[in-house]
C-alpha positions as a Markdown table, in Angstrom:
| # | Residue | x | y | z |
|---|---|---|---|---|
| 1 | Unk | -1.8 | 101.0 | 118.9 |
| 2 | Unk | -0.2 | 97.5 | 118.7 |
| 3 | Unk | -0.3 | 96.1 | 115.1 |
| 4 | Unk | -2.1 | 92.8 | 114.7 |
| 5 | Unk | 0.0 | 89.6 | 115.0 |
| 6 | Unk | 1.3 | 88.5 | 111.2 |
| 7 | Unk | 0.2 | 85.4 | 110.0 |
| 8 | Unk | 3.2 | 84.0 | 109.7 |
| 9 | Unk | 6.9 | 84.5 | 111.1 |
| 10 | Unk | 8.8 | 86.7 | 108.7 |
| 11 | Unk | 12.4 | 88.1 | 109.9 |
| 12 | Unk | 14.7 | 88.2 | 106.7 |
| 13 | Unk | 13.9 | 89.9 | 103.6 |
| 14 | Unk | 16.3 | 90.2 | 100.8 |
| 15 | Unk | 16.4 | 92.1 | 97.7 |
| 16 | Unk | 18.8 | 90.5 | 94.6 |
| 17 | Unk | 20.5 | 93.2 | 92.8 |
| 18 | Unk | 22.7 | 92.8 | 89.4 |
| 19 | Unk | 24.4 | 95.5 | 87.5 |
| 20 | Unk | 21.7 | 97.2 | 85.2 |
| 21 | Unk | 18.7 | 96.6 | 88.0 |
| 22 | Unk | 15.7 | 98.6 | 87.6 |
| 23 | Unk | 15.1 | 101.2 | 90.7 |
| 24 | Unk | 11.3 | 101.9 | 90.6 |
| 25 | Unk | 11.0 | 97.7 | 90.3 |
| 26 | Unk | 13.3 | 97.6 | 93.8 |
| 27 | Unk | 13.1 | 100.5 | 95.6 |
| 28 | Unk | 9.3 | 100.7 | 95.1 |
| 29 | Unk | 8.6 | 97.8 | 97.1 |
| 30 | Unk | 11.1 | 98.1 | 99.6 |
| 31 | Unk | 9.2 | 101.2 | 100.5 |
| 32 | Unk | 6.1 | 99.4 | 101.5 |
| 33 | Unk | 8.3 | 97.0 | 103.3 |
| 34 | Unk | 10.0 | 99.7 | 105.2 |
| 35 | Unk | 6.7 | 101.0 | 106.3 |
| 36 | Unk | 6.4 | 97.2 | 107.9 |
| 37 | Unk | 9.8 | 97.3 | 109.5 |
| 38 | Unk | 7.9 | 100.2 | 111.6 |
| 39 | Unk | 5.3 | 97.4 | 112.9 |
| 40 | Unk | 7.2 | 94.4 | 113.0 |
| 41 | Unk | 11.2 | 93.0 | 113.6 |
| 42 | Unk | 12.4 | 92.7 | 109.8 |
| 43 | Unk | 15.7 | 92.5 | 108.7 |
| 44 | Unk | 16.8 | 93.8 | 105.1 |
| 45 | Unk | 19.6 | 92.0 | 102.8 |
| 46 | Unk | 20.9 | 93.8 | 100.0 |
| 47 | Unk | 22.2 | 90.5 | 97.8 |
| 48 | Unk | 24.6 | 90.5 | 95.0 |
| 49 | Unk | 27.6 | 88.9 | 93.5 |
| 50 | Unk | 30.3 | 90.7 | 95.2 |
| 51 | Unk | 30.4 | 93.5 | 98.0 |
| 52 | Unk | 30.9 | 95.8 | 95.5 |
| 53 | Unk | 28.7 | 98.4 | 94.3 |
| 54 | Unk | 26.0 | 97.8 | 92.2 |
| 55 | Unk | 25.3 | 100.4 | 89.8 |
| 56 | Unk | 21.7 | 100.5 | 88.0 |
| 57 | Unk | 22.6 | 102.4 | 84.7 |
| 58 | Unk | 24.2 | 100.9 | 81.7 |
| 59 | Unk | 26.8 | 102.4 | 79.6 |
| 60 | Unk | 25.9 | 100.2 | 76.1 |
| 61 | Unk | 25.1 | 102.1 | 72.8 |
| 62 | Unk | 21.9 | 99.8 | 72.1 |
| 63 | Unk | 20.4 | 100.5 | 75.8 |
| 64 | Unk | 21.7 | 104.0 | 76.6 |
| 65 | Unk | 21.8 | 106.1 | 72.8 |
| 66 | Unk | 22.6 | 109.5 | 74.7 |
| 67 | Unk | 25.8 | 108.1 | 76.4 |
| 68 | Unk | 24.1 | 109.4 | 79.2 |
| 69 | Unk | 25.5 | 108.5 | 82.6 |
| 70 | Unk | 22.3 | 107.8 | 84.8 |
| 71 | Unk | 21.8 | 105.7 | 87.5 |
| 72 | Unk | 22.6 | 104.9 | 91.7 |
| 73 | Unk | 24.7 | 101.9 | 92.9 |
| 74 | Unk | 23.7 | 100.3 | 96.0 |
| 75 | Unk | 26.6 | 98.7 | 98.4 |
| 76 | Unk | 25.3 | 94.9 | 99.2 |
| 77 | Unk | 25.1 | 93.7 | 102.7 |
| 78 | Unk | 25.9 | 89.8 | 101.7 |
| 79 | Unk | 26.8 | 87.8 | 98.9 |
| 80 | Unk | 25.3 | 85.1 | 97.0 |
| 81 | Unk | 27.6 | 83.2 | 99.3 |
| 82 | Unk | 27.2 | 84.8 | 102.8 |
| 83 | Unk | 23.5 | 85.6 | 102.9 |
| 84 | Unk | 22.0 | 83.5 | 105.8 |
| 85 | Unk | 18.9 | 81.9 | 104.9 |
| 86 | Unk | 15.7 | 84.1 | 103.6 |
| 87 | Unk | 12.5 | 84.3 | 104.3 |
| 88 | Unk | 11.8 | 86.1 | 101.1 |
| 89 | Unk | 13.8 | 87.1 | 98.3 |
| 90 | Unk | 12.7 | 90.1 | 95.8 |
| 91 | Unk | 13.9 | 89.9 | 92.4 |
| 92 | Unk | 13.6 | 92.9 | 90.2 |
| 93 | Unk | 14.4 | 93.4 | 86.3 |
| 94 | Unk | 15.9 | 95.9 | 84.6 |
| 95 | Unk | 18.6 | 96.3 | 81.9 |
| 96 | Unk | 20.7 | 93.9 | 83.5 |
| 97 | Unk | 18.5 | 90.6 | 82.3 |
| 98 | Unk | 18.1 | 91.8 | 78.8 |
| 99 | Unk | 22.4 | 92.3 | 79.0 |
| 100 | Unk | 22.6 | 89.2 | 80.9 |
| 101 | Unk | 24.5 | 90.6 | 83.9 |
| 102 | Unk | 22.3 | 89.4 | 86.0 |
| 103 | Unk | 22.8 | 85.8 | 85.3 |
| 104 | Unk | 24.2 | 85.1 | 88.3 |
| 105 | Unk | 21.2 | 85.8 | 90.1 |
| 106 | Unk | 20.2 | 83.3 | 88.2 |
| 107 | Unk | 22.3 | 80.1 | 89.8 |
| 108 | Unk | 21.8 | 82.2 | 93.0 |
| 109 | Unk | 18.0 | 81.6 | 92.9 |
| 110 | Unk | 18.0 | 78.6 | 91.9 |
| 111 | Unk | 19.8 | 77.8 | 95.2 |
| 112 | Unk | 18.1 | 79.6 | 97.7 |
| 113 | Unk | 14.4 | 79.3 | 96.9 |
| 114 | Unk | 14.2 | 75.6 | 98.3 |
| 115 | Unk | 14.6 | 77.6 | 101.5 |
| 116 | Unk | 12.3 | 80.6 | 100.7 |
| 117 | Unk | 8.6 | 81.4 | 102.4 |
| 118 | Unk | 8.1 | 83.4 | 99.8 |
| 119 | Unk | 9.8 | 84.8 | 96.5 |
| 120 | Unk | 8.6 | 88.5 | 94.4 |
| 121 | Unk | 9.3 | 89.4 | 91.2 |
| 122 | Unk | 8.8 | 92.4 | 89.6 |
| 123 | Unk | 8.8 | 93.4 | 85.8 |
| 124 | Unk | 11.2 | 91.2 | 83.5 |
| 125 | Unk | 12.6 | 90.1 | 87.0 |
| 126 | Unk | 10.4 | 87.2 | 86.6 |
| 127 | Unk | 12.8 | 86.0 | 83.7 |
| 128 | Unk | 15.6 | 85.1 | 86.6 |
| 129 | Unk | 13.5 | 82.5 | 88.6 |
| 130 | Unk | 12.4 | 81.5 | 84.9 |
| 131 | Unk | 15.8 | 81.1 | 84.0 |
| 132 | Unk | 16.4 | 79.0 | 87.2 |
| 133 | Unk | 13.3 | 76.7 | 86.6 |
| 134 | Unk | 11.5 | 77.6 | 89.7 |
| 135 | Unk | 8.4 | 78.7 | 88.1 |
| 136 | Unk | 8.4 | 75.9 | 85.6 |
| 137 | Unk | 4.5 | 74.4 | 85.6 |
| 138 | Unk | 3.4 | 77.6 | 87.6 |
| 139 | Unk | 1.3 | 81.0 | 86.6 |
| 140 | Unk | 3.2 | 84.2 | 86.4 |
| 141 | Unk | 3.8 | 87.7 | 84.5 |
| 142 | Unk | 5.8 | 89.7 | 83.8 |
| 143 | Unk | 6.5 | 93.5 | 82.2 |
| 144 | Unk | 3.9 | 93.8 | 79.3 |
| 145 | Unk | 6.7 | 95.7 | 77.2 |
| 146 | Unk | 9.1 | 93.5 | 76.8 |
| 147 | Unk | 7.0 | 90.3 | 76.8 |
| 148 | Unk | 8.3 | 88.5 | 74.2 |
| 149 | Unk | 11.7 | 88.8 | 75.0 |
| 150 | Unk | 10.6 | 88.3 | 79.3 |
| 151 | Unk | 8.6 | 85.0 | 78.8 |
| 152 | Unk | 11.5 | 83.3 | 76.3 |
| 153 | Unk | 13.3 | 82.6 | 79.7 |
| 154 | Unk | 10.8 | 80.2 | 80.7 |
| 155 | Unk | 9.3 | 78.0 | 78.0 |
| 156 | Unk | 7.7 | 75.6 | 80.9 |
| 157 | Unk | 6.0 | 79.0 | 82.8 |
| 158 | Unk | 2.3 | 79.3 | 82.6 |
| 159 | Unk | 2.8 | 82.9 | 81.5 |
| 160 | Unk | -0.5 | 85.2 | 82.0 |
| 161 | Unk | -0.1 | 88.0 | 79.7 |
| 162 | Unk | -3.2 | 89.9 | 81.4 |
| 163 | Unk | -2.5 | 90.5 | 85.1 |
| 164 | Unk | -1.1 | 93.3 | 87.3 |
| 165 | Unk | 0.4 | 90.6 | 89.2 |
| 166 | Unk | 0.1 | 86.5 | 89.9 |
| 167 | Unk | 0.1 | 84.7 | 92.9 |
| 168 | Unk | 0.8 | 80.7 | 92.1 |
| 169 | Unk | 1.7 | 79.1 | 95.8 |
| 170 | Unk | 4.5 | 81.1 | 97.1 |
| 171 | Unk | 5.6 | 82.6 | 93.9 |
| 172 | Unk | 4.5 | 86.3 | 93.3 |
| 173 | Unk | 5.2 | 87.8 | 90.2 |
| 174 | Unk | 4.3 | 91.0 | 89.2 |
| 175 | Unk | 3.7 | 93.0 | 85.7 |
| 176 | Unk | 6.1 | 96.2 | 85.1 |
| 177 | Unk | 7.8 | 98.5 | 86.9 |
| 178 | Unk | 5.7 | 100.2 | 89.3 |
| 179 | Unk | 3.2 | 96.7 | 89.5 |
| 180 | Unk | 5.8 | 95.8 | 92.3 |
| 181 | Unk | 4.5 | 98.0 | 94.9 |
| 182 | Unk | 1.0 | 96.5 | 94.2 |
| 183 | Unk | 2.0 | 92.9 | 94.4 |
| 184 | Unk | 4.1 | 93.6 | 97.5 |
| 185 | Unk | 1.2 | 95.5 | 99.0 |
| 186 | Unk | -1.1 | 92.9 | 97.9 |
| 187 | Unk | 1.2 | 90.2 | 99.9 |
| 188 | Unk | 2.1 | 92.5 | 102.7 |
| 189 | Unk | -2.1 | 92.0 | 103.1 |
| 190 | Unk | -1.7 | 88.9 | 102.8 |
| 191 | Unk | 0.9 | 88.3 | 105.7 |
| 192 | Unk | 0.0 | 91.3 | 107.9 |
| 193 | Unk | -3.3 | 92.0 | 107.0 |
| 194 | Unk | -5.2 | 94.3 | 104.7 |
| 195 | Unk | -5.4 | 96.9 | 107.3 |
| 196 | Unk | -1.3 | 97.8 | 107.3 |
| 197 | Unk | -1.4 | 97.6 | 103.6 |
| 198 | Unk | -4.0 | 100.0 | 103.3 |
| 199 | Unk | -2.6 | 102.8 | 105.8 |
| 200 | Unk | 0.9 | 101.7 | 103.8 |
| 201 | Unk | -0.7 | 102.7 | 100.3 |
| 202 | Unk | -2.1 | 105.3 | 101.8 |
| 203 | Unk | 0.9 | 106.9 | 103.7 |
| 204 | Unk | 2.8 | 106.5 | 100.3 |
| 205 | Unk | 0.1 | 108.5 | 98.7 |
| 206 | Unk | 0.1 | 105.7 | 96.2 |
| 207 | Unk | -3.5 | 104.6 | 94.3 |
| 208 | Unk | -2.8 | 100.6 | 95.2 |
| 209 | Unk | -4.3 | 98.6 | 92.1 |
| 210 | Unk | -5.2 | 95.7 | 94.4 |
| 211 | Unk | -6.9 | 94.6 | 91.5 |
| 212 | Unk | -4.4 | 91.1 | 90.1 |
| 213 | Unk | -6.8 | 91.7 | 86.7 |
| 214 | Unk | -6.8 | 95.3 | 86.3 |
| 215 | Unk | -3.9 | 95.5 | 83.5 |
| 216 | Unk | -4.6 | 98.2 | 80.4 |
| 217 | Unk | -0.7 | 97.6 | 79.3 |
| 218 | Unk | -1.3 | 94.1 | 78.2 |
| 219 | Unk | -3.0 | 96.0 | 75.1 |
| 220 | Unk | -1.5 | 99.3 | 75.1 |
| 221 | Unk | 1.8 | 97.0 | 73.9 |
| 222 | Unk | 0.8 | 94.4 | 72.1 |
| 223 | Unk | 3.2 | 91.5 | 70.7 |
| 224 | Unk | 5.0 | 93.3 | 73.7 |
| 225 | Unk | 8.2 | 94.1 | 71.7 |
| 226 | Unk | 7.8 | 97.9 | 72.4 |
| 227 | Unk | 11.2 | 97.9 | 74.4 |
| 228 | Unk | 13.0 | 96.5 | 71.3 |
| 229 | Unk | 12.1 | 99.1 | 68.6 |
């Protein structure tokens, strides 16, 4: 069967990834993308600083009290530098934007999103484009655990503390964690319809809270400083 025509022309995806990046927050969604790559020509770019591998763990005391050594590094395809234009750029969180490792995804946002269709963020991710100033004046969230320390980044933000994810124009910014397979299902609707997302969802055996209210952990962590005790 021949999939639906998209509503728009999408061809270059990028993910941003920082030492300390969280896996669920980028691999998650780039699951449901993959699943599009089967219906329509997309093009993945693994982003970072360097070419060099990117490892997700963390080795410091405060983050990692076990010592454990726990995590996968991904090998970018581009640099900040070398990465052609995007027509959308995922930014997850992690431990990297509490230990600041990911500030220079920062300045790289900051760049490129005057060129972007469309930008994601998922979990304290949101904190980078905050950082940059792109979501100055707009509505977004962000993880519920670590809200306090998430929404200090962007003092100008309109920052919803109860949502599963936000869509403000062409800024999508999703709650924690595993809320960034929702919002990227939610805008693979969007783009390719509601009928791919669904059989997506539903090939990933995943319950899709398409529901941008539906959000119990804006009360199960209150003052949102759970990830700091």
């Amino acid at each position: 069967m021949t999939a639906p025509a998209p509503a728009e022309t999408i061809s270059k995806i990028g993910v941003a990834v920082f030492p300390g990046f969280e896996l669920l927050d980028t691999f998650g969604p780039l699951e449901a993308l993959y699943g599009v790559s089967g219906a329509h020509k997309v093009d993945l770019y693994v982003v970072a600083a360097t070419l060099d591998p990117v490892y997700s763990g963390t080795s410091n005391p405060m983050m990692n009290k076990a010592g454990s050594h726990f995590g996968v590094s991904v090998v970018p395809t581009h640099t900040h530098e070398t990465v052609p234009d995007l027509d959308v750029l995922l930014v997850p969180g992690g431990i990297g934007v509490i230990e600041e490792t990911a500030k220079p995804t920062v300045e790289f946002v900051k760049k490129t999103y005057p060129k972007l269709k469309y930008l994601i963020t998922v979990c304290n991710g949101a904190s980078i484009p905050a950082a940059a100033g792109v979501l100055d004046g707009k509505r977004a969230t962000t993880n519920k655990a670590a809200w306090k320390a998430a929404t200090s980044a962007g003092p100008n933000v309109n920052w919803v503390k109860t949502a599963r994810y936000v869509v403000d124009g062409n800024c999508w910014t999703s709650a924690g964690v595993s809320a960034g397979i929702d919002v990227t299902l939610a805008w693979i609707s969007k783009v390719y319809g509601e009928g791919l997302a669904r059989m997506l969802a539903n090939g990933m055996e995943y319950e899709w809270r398409d529901d941008p209210n539906w959000d119990p952990f804006a009360y199960m962590f209150g003052d949102g400083e759970f990830l700091n005790a």
